[in-house]
Jmol script that loads the backbone (N, CA, C; Angstrom):
load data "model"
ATOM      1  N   UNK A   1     105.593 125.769 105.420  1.00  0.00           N
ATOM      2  CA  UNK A   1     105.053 125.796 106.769  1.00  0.00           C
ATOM      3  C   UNK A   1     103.622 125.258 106.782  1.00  0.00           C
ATOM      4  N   UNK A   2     102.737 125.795 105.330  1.00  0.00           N
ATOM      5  CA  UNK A   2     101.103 124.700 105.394  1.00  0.00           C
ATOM      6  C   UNK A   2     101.149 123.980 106.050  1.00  0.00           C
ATOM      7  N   UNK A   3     102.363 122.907 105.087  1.00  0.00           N
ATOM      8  CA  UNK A   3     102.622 121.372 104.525  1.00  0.00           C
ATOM      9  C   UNK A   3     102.918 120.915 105.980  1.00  0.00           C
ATOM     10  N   UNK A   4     103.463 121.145 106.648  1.00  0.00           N
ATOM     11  CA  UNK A   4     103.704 121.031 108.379  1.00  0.00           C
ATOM     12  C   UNK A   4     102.417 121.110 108.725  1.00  0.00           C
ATOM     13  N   UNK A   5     102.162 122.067 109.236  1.00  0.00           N
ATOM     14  CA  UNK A   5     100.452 122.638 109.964  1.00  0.00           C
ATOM     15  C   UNK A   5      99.677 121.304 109.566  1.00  0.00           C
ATOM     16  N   UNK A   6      99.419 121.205 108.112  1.00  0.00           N
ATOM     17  CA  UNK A   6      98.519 120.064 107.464  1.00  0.00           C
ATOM     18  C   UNK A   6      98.558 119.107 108.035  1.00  0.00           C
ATOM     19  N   UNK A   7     100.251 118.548 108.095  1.00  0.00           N
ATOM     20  CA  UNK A   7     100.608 116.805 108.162  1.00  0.00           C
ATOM     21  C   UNK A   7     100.513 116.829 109.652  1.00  0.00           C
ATOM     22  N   UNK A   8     100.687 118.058 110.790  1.00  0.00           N
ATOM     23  CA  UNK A   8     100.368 117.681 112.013  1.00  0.00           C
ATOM     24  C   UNK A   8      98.866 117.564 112.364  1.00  0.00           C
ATOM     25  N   UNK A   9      98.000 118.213 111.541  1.00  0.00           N
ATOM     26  CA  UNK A   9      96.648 117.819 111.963  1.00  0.00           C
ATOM     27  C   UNK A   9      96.008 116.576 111.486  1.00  0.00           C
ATOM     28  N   UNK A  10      96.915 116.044 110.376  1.00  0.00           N
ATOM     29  CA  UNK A  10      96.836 114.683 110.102  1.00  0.00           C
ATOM     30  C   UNK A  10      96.507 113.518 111.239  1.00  0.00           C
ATOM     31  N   UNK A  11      98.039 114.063 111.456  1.00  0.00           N
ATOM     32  CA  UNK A  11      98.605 112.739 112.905  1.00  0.00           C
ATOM     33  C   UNK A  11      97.786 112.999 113.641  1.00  0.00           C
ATOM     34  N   UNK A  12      97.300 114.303 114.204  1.00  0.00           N
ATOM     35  CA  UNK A  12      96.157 114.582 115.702  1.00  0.00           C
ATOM     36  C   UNK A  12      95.133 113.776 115.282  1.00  0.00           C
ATOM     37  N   UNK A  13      94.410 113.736 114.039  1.00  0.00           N
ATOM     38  CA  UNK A  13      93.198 112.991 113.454  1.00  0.00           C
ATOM     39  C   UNK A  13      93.683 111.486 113.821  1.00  0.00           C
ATOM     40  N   UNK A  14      94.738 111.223 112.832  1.00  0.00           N
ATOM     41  CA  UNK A  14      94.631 110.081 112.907  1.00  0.00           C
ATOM     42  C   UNK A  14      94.957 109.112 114.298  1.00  0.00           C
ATOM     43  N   UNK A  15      96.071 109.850 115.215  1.00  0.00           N
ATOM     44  CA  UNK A  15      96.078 109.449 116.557  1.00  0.00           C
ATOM     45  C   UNK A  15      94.888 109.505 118.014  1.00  0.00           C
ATOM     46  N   UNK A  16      93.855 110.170 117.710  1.00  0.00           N
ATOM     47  CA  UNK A  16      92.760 110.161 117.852  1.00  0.00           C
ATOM     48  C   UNK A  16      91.944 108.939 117.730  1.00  0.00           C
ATOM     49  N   UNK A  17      91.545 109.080 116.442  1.00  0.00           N
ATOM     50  CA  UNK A  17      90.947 107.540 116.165  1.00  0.00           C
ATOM     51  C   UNK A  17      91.328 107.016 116.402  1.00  0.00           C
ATOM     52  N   UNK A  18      92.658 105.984 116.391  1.00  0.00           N
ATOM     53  CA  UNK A  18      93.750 105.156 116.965  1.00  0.00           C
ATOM     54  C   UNK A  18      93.464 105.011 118.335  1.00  0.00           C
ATOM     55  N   UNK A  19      93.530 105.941 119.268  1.00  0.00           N
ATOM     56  CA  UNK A  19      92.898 105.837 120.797  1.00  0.00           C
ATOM     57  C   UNK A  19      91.662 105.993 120.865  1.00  0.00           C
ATOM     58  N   UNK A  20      91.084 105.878 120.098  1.00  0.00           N
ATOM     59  CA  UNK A  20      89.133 105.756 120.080  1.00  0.00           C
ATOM     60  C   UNK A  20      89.049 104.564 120.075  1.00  0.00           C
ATOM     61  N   UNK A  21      89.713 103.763 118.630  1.00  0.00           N
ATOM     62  CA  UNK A  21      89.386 102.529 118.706  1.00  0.00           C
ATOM     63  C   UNK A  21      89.891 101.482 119.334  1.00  0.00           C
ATOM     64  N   UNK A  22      90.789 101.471 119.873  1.00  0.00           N
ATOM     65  CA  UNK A  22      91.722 100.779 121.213  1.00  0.00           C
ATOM     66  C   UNK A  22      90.973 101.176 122.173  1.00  0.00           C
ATOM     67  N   UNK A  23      89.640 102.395 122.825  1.00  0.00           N
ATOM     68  CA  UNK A  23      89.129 102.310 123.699  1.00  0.00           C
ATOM     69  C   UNK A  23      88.034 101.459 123.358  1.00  0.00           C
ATOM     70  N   UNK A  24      87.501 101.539 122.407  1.00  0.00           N
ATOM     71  CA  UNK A  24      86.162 100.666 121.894  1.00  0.00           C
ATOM     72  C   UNK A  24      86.669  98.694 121.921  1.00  0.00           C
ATOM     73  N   UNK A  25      87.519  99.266 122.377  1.00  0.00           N
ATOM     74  CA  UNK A  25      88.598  96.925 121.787  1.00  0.00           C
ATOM     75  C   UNK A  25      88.550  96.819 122.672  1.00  0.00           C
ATOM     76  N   UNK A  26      89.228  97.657 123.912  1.00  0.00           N
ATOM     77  CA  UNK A  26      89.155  97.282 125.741  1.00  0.00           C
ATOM     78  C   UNK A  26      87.654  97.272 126.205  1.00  0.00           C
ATOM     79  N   UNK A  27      86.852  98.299 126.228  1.00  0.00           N
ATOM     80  CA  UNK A  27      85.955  98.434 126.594  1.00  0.00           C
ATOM     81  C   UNK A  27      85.057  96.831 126.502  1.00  0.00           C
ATOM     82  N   UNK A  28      85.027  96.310 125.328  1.00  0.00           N
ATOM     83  CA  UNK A  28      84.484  95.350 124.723  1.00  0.00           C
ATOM     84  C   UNK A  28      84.721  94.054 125.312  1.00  0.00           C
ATOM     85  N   UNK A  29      86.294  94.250 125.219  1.00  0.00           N
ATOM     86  CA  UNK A  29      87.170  92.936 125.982  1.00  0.00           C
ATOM     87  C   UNK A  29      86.929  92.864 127.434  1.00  0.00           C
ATOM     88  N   UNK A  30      86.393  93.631 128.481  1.00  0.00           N
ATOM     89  CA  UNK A  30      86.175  94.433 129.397  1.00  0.00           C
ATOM     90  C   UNK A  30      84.984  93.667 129.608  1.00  0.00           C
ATOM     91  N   UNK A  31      84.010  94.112 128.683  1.00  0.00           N
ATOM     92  CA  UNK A  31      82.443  94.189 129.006  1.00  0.00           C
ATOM     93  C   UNK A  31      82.246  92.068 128.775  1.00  0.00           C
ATOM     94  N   UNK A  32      82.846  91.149 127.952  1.00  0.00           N
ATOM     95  CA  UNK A  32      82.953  90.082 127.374  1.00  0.00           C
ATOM     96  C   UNK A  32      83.836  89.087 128.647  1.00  0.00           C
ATOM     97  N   UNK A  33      84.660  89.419 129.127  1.00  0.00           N
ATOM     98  CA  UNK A  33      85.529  88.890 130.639  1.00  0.00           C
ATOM     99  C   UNK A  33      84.379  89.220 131.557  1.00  0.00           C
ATOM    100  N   UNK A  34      83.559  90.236 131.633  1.00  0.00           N
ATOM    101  CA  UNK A  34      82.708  90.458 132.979  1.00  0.00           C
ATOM    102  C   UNK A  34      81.183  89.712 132.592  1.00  0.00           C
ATOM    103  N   UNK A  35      80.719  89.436 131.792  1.00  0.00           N
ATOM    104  CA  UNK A  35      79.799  88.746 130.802  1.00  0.00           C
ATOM    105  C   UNK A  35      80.186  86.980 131.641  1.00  0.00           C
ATOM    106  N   UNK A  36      80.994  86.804 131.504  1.00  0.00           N
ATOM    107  CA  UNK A  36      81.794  84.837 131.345  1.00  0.00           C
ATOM    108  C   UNK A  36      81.904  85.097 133.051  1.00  0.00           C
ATOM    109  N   UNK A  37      82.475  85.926 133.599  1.00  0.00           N
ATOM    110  CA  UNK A  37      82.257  86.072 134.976  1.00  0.00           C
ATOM    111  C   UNK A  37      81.220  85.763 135.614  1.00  0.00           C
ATOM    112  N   UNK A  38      80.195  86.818 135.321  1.00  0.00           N
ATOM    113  CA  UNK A  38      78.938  86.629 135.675  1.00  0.00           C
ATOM    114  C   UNK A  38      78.290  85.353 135.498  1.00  0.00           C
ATOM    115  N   UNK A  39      78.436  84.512 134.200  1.00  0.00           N
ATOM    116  CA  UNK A  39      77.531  83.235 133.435  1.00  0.00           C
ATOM    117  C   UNK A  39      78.352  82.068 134.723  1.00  0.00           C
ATOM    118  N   UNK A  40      79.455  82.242 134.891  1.00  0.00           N
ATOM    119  CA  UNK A  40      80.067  80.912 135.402  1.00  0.00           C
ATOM    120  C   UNK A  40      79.872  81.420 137.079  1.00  0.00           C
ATOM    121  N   UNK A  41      79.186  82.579 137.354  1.00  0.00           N
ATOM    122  CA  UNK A  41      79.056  82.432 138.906  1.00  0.00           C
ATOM    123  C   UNK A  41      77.719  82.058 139.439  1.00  0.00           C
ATOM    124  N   UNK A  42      76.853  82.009 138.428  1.00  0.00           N
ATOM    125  CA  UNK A  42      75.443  81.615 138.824  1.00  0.00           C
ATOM    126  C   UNK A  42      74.902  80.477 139.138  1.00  0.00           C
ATOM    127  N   UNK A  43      74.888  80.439 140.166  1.00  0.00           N
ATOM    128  CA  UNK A  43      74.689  78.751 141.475  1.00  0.00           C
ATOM    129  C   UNK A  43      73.509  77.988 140.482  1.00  0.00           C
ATOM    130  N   UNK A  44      72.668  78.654 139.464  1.00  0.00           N
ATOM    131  CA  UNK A  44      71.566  77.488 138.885  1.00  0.00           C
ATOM    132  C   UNK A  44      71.866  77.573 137.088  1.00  0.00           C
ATOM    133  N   UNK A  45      73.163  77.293 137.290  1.00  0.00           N
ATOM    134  CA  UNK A  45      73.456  77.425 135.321  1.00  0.00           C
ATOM    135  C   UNK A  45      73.441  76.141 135.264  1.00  0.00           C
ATOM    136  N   UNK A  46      72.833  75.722 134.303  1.00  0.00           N
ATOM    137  CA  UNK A  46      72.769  74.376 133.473  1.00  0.00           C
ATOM    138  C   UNK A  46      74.103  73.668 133.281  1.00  0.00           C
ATOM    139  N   UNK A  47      74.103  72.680 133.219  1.00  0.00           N
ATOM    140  CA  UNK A  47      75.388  71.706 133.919  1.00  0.00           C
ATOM    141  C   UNK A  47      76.137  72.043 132.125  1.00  0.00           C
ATOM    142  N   UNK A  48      75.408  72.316 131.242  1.00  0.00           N
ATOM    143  CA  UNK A  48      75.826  72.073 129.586  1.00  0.00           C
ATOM    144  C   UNK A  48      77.029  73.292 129.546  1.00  0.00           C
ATOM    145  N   UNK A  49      76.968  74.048 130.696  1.00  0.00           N
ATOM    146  CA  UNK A  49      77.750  75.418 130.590  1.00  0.00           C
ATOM    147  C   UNK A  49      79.301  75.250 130.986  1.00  0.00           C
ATOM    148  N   UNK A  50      79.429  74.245 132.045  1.00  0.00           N
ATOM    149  CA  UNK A  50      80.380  73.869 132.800  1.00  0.00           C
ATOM    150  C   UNK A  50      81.454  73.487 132.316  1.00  0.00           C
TER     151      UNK A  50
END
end "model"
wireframe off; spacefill off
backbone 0.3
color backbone group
């Protein structure tokens, strides 16, 4: 019964991190799409951007 108890607090750990770092990949991908948004809407960007 440990050996259970153990290997499920395993998976909670490790499924945890797993959705930590898939929030940290979106977030990023997120913040990098709204970044290129912003650069390509600005009426005085340098023609080199285009």
């Amino acid at each position: 019964m440990k050996k259970v108890k153990d290997f499920l607090k395993k998976c909670q750990r490790t499924s945890f991190l797993t959705s930590l770092a898939l929030v940290v990949v979106a977030l990023s991908e997120v913040a990098a799409d709204t970044c290129v948004i912003w650069i390509l809407g600005q009426e005085d960007m340098p023609e080199e951007l285009l």
